[in-house]
Legacy VTK file of the C-alpha trace (Angstrom):
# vtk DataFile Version 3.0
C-alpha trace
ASCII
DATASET POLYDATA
POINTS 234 float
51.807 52.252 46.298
51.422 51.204 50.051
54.533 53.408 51.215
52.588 56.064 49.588
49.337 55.373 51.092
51.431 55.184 54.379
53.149 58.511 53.642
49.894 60.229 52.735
48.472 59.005 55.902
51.501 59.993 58.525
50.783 63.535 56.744
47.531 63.893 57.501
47.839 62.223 61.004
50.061 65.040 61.592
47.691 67.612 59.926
44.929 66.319 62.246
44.422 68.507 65.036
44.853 71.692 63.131
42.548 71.090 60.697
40.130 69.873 63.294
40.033 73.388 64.505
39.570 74.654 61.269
36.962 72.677 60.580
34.907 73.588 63.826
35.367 77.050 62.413
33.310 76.499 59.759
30.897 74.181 61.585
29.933 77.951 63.816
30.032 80.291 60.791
28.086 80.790 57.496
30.218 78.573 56.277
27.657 75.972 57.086
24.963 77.193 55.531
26.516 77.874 52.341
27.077 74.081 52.262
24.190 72.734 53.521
22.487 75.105 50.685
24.907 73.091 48.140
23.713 69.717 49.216
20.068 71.107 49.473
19.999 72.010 45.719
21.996 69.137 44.623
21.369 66.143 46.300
18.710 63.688 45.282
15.242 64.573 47.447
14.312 62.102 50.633
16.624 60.496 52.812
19.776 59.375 51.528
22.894 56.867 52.416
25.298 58.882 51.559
28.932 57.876 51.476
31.863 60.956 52.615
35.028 60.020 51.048
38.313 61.338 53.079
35.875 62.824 55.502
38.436 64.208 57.264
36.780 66.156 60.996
33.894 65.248 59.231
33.084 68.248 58.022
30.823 67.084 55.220
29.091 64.238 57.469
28.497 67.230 60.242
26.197 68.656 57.564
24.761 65.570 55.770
23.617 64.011 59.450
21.644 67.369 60.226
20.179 67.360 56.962
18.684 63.999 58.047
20.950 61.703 55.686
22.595 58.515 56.724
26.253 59.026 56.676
29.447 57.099 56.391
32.918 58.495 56.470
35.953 57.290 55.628
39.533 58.223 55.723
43.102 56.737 55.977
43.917 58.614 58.376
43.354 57.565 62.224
43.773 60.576 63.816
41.334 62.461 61.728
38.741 60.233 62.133
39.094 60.611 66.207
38.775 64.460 65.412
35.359 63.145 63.236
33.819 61.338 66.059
34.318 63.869 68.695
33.531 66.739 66.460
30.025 65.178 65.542
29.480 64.028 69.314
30.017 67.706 70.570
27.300 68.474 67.731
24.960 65.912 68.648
24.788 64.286 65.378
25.445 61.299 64.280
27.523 59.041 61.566
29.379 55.930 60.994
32.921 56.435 60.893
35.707 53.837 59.353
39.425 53.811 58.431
39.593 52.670 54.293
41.621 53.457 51.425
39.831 55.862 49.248
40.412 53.758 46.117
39.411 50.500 47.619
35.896 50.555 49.345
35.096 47.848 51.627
31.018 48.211 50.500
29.193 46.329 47.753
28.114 47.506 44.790
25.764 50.232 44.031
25.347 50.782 47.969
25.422 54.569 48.005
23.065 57.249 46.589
25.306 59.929 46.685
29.087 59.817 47.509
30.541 63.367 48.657
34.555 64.502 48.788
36.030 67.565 49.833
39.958 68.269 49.219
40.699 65.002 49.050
41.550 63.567 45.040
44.522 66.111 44.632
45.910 63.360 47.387
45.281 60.357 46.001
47.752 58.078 44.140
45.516 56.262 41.605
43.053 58.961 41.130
41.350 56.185 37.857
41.546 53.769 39.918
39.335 55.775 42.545
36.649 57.628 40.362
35.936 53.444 39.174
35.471 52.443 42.645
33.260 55.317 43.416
31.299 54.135 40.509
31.105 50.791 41.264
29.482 51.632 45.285
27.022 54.217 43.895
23.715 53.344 42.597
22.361 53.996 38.749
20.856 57.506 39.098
23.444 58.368 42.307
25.647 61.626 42.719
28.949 61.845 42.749
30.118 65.945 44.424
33.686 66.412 44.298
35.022 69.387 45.422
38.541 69.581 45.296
41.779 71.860 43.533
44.127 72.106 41.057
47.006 72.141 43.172
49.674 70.449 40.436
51.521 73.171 40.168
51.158 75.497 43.212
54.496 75.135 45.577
53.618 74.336 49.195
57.075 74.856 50.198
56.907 78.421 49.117
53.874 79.209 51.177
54.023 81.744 53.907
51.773 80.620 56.981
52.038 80.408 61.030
50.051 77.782 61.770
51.540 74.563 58.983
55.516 74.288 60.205
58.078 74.606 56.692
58.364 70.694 57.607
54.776 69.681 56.600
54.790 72.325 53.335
57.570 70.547 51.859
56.528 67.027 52.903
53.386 68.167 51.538
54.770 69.614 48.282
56.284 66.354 47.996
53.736 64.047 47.804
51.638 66.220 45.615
54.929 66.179 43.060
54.879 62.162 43.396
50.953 61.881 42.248
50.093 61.671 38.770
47.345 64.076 39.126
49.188 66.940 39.491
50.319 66.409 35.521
46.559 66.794 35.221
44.821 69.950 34.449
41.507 70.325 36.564
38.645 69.660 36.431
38.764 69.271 32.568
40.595 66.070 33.262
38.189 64.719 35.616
34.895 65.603 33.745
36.514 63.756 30.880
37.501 61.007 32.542
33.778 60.646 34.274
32.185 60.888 31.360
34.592 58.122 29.874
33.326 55.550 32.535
29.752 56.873 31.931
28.779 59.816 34.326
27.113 63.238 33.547
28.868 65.905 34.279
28.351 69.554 35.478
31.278 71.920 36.626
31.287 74.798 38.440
35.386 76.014 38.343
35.164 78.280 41.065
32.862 78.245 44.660
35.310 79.765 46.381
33.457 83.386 47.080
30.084 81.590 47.770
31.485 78.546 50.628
34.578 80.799 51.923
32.980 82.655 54.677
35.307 82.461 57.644
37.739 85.389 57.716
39.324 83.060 60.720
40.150 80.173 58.745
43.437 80.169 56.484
42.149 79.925 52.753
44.317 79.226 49.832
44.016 81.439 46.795
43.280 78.379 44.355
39.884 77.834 43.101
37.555 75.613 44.686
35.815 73.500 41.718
32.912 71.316 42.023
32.243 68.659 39.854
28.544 67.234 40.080
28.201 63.497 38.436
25.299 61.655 37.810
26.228 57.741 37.321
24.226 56.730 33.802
24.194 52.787 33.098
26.527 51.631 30.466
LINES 1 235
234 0 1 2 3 4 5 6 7 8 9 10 11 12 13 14 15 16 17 18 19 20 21 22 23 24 25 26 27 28 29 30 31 32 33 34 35 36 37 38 39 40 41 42 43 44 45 46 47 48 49 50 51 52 53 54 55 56 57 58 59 60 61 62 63 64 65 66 67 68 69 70 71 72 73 74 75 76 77 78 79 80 81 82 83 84 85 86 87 88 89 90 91 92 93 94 95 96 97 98 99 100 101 102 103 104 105 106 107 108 109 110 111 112 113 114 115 116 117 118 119 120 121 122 123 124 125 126 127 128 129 130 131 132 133 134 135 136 137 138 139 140 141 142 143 144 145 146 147 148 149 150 151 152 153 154 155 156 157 158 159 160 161 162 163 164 165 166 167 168 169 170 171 172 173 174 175 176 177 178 179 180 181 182 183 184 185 186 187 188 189 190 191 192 193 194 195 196 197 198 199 200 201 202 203 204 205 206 207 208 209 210 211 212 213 214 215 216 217 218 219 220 221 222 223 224 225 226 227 228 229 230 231 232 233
């Protein structure tokens, strides 16, 4: 498991400066408003501490920090949280930035009112293990937004594209082939396993027409779910 946490974060080291630049993309086009009006309509009312899981260029913390939240993001990846930090300073916002595995948080429990991911779970090696731990930081009544894809059986390697070299596809390809997850088929899987350990859950299958507004950045033609859980107590 740690050579694959080490693997999965060489990848996205590599990945980071590219996707930086995506990212800022978004950050200048509508792009931003169609998330911010997500997080509007679904996010608790009043300030929140809100935790962004594989923030990436924090993307998602860009957002949450205008909207007035506290933010913390996290990542495994070094590199990407460099891009984070000097993609919020150039914003003038602010967040808290730290390097942590995804499936084990270094907060207490029930810390969080809301915990927010974005293409990250198709990634992740114990994907259980990780919805738990998510429980455990978030408080009774707290959201959990997951938006994410069911990549298991798309082919990276067979992807045409000028700006991710045939190297990364098929390193990328195979990791995703490694993961359990991708045996999964999503986001049935994960609304029944949140509702196993106790969450509500609401899916939308496909945002992709109403948060893809950049004709400049490189979408993927698999649909963007969004799962929205609300921790219940057992």
């Amino acid at each position: 498991m740690d050579h694959l946490n080490r693997r999965i974060e060489a990848y996205w080291d590599a990945r980071s400066e590219l996707m930086s630049k995506t990212r800022r993309l978004e950050l200048s086009s509508a792009a931003f408003e169609a998330w911010e009006a997500i997080f509007r309509r679904n996010l608790p009312v009043g300030r929140l501490k809100i935790l962004d899981i594989g923030t990436g260029a924090g993307f998602f913390a860009a957002i949450l920090s205008k909207l007035g939240h506290k933010v913390i993001g996290v990542d495994i990846s070094t590199k990407m949280l460099v891009e984070a930090e000097k993609n919020l300073r150039e914003m003038n916002l602010a967040a808290d930035f730290r390097k942590m595995n995804a499936q084990k948080l270094d907060f207490a429990s029930e810390t969080f009112d809301a915990l927010v991911t974005r293409n990250l779970t198709w990634t992740l090696p114990d994907i259980q293990a990780a919805y738990r731990e998510w429980r455990r930081v978030l408080k009774i009544g707290g959201v959990l937004m997951n938006f994410d894809s069911d990549y298991g059986e798309k082919d990276f390697s067979a992807c045409s594209t000028t700006k991710i070299s045939s190297n990364q596809l098929e390193e990328c390809s195979a990791i995703k082939n490694s993961l359990k997850i991708s045996t999964y088929r999503r986001p049935m899987w994960d609304a029944s396993f949140l509702e196993g350990i106790n969450f509500s859950v609401r899916l939308e299958e496909d945002i992709s027409p109403v948060v893809q507004k950049d004709s400049r950045c490189a979408y993927d033609s698999v649909p963007l779910f969004a799962i929205h859980a609300r921790k219940k107590k057992f």
